[in-house]
C-alpha positions as CSV (number, residue, x, y, z in Angstrom):
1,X,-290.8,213.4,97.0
2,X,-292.7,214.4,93.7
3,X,-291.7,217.1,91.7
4,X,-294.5,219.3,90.7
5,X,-292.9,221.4,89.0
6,X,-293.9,221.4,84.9
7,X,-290.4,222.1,84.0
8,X,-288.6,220.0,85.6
9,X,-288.4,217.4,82.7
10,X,-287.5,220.0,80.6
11,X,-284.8,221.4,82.9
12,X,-283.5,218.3,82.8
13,X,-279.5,218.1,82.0
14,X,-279.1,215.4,79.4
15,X,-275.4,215.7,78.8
16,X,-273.5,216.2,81.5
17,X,-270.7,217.4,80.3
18,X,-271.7,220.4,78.3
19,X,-274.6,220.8,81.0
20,X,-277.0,220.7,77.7
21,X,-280.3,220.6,78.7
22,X,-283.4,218.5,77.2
23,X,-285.1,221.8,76.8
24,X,-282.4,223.7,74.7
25,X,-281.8,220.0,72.7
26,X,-285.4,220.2,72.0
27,X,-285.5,223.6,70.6
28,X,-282.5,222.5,68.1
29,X,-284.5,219.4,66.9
30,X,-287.4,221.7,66.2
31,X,-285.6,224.2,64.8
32,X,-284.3,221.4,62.0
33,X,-281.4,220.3,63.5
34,X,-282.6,216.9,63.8
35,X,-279.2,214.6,63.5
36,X,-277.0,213.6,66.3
37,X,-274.1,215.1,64.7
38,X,-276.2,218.4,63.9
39,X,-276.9,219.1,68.1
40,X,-273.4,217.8,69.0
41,X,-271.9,220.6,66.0
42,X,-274.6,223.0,67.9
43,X,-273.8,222.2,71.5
44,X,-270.8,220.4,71.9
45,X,-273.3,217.4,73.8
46,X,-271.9,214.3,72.9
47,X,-268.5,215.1,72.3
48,X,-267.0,214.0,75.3
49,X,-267.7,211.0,77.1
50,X,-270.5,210.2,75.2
51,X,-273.0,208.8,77.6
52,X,-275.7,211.1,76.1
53,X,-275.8,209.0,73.0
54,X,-278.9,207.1,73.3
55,X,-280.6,209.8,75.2
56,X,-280.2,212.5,72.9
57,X,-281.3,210.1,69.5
58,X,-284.4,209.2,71.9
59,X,-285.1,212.7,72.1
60,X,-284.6,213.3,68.3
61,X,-287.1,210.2,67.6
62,X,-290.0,211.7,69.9
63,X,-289.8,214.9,67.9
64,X,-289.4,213.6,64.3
């Protein structure tokens, strides 16, 4: 089943375990905080487990 919903990607939970979402992490990054440590100091994401890692310096390399 497809999702049609536009905002679905957005809504998307990057890091699981600060349920940060690729929406709010994308409105850091645009807002300047464009460093892994920046978002992690700004959402706690990748301070735990650390899974997010790659995902969330993807996510800084689209928008920069």
């Amino acid at each position: 089943m497809t999702d049609n919903n536009p905002n679905a990607k957005n809504n998307t939970v990057i890091c699981h375990c600060t349920e940060t979402s690729r929406a709010a992490l994308t409105d850091l990054i645009q807002k300047g905080f464009d460093t892994l440590e920046s978002v992690s100091r700004m959402t706690g994401a990748c301070s735990g487990c650390g899974a997010c890692e790659m995902a969330i310096l993807e996510l800084i390399a689209e928008h920069n």
